[in-house]
N, C-alpha and C positions, 0 to 999 in steps of 0.2 A: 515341139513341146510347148505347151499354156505356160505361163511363169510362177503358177503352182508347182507343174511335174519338174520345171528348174530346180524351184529351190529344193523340192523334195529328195532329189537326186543330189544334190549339193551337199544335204546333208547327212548323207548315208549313210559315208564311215562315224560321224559322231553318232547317227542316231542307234547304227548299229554295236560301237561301242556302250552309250550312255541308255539307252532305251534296253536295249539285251541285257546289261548287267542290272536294271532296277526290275525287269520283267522277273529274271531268276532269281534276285532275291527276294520279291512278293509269293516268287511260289509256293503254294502249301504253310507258308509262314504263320504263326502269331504274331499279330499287334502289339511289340514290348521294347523295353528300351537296345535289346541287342540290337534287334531289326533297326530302329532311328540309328543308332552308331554305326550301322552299315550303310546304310542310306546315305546318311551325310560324306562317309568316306566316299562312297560311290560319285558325290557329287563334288567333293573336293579334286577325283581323278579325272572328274569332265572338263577340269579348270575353272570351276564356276567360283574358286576361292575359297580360304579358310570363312573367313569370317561372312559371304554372303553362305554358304551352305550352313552354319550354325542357325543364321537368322530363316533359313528355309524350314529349317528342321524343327525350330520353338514355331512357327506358324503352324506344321504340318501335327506337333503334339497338340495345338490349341484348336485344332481345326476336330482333330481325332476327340477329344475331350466332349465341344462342346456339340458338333453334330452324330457322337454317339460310333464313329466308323468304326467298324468290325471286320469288314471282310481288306483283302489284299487289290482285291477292282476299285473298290471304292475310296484306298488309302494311295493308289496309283493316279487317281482322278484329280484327288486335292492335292497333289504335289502338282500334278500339271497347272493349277490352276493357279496353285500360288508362283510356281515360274512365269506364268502368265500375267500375274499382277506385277511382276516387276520388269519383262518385257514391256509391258505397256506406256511405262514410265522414258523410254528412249523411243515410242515412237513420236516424232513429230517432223512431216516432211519436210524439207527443203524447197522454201518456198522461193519465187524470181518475180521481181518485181517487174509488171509491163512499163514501158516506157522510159523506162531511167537504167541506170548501169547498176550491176552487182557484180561487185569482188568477192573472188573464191581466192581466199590465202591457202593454199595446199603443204600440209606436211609432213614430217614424218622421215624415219630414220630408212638408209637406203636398203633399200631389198625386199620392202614391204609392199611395192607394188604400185609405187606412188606415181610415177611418171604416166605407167600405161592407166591408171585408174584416171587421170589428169585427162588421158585420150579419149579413154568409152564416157567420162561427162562429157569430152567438146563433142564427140559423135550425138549422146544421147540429146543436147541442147540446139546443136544446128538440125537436129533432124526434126525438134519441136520448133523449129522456124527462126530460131533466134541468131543473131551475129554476135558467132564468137570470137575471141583475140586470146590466142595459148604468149605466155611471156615466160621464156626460160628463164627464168633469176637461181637456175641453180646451176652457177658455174664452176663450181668447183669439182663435181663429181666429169670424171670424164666421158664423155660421149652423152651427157646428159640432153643435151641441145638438140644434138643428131636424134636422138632417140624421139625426142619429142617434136622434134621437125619430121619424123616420117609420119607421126599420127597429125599434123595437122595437111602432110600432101592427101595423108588417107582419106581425111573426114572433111578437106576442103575449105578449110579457116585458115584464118589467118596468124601469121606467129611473127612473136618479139625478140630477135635473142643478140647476143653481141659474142665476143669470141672466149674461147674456154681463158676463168682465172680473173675473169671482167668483175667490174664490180657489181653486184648484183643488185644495189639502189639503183646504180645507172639504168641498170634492165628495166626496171621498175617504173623509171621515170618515163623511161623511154614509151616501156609499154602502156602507161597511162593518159600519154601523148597522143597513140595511136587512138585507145579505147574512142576517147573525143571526139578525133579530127572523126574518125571511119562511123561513129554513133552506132558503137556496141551495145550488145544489149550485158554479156556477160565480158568478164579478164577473170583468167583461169591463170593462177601464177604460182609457178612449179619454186621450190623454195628449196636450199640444201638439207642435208639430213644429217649434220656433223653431230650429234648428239653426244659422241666422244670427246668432245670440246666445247660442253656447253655455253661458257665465256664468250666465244666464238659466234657462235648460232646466236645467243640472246643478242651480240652486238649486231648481227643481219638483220637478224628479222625485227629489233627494235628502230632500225635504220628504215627499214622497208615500212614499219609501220608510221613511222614519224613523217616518210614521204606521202603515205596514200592520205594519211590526215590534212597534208599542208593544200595536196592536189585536190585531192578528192570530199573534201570535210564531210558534204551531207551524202557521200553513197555510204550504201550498206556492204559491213566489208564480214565475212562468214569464212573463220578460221576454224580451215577443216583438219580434221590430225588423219592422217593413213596409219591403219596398225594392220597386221597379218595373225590374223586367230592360228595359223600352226605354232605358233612362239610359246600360245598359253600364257601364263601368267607373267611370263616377261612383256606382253600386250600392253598390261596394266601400270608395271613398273614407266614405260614408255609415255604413257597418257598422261600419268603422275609428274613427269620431267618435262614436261612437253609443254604441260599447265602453269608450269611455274615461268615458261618462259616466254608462250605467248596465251592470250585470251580467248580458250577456242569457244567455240560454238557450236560444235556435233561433230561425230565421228564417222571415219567410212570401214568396216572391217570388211578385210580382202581374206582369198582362199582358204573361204571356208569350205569348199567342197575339195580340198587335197587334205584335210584333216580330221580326228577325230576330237579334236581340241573346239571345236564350235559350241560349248557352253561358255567359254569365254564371253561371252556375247552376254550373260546374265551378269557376269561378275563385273564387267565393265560398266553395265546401265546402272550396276546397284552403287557401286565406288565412287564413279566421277560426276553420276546426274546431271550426264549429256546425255544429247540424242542422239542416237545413232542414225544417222539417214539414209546412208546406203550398205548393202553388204555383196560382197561377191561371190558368187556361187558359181562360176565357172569362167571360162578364157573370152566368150564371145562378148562382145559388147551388150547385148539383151541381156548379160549374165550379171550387169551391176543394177544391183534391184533396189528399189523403195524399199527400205525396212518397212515391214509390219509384222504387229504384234501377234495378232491372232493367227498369221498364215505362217508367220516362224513356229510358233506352239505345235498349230496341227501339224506339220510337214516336220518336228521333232519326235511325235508321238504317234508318227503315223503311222500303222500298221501294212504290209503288200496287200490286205486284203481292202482297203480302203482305194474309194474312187480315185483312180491316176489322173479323171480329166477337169479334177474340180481348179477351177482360176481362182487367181489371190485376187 
């Protein structure tokens, strides 16, 4: 598969959900306010959120007013387009700086995919040539370490870890120790997910953040959140708590190809005005993709009859 036919396949069941239910209700329709009340419901059930789906739906009236839309093709168009303007607004890649070190602070509540999402970047970044250093600092979840010590035998880097219940500054120290001596290009630093104890979590990861400051002052440190698009709207709630406790910088959303909940993806770029940088559309490592705007749009509104070999 191209990483077009990926995503497009990724998003199946949503688009089969969300794209099926707007297709039936354009059909044969008039252009009136029932149809908008349906619409918007429809896009409240894709998880795109209450209040980003009102703001879809006053664009999609002002769209229909001023270019005169009549038909149900052409009021199917400008809904794409207007999801598409605010897609657009979470893209912006992840960039890695040549020559100097860049800190990925990794996080996110457990079961969202954070650990292995931690593996397919160390795979996708040593495979782009770079030396990378995996640093367990999430000691507290069991067999977190193990888990993350098999992707680094997998993909061939190097890892940091100390024994489960450790302190996880200590991890941190440790691993930023290594980063130097070894002249890393990345530190990939897996972080707990205690989110049930936020007191808890804000004292780690304020700890960790106060070490990478003391250590590391002029690297660039890019606090990613892991959320899992099957949750829906508890995604969002997650981003919301997660902000308050650390400064993040862009988002990664996982398994979006096991759900039909993958509008999430609008209502998070619209709420938190981050980037989204990566998204996962399936198990394999080439399945954690560059967000982009334009090729998430097409491959939501794609049709079986549309080209399967077009590349993002």
């Amino acid at each position: 598969m191209g990483l077009f036919d990926r995503l497009k396949s990724g998003l199946g069941k949503t688009r089969g959900g969300f794209y099926g239910k707007i297709g039936n209700l354009l059909t044969g329709r008039r252009i009136d306010e029932d149809l908008f009340d349906e619409l918007e419901e429809a896009l409240i059930e894709a998880d795109m959120g209450i209040a980003t789906a009102m703001a879809l739906m006053d664009a999609l009236r002002e769209r229909v007013a001023s270019e005169k839309i009549k038909n149900s093709e052409a009021l199917k168009e400008a809904l794409a387009k207007e999801i598409e303007k605010i897609l657009v607004k979470g893209e912006n890649p992840l960039t890695v700086a040549e020559g100097v070190l860049t800190v990925l602070l990794v996080t996110g509540v457990n079961g969202v995919g954070k650990t292995t999402t931690i593996g397919k970047l160390a795979a996708r970044y040593k495979n782009a040539g770079k030396k990378v250093i995996l640093c367990a600092a999430d000691t507290f979840r069991a067999a977190a370490a193990e888990q993350l010590t098999l992707w680094a035998e997998r993909t061939g880097v190097d890892i940091v870890k100390h024994g489960e219940g450790a302190d996880p500054g200590a991890v941190v120290f440790d691993g930023i120790q290594a980063a130097k001596s070894r002249k890393a290009d990345i530190l990939l630093i897996d972080t707990a997910g205690r989110l049930q104890n936020k007191s808890n979590l804000m004292a780690e990861l304020g700890k960790i953040k106060r070490i990478l400051n003391r250590e590391l002052p002029a690297t660039p440190v890019e606090a990613l959140l892991v959320l899992d698009a099957s949750t829906g709207q508890n995604a969002i709630s997650q981003a919301h708590a997660f902000a308050e406790i650390v400064d993040l910088t862009g988002i990664i959303l996982t398994k979006i190809d096991g759900t039909a909940k993958g509008g999430i993806i609008v209502g998070i770029i619209d709420e938190m005005a981050l980037p989204v940088y990566f998204i996962g559309v399936g198990e394999g490592v080439e399945d954690l993709q560059d967000f982009n705007a334009a090729s998430f749009g097409a491959a939501l509104f794609a049709t079986e009859e549309q080209n399967d070999s077009k590349e993002a």
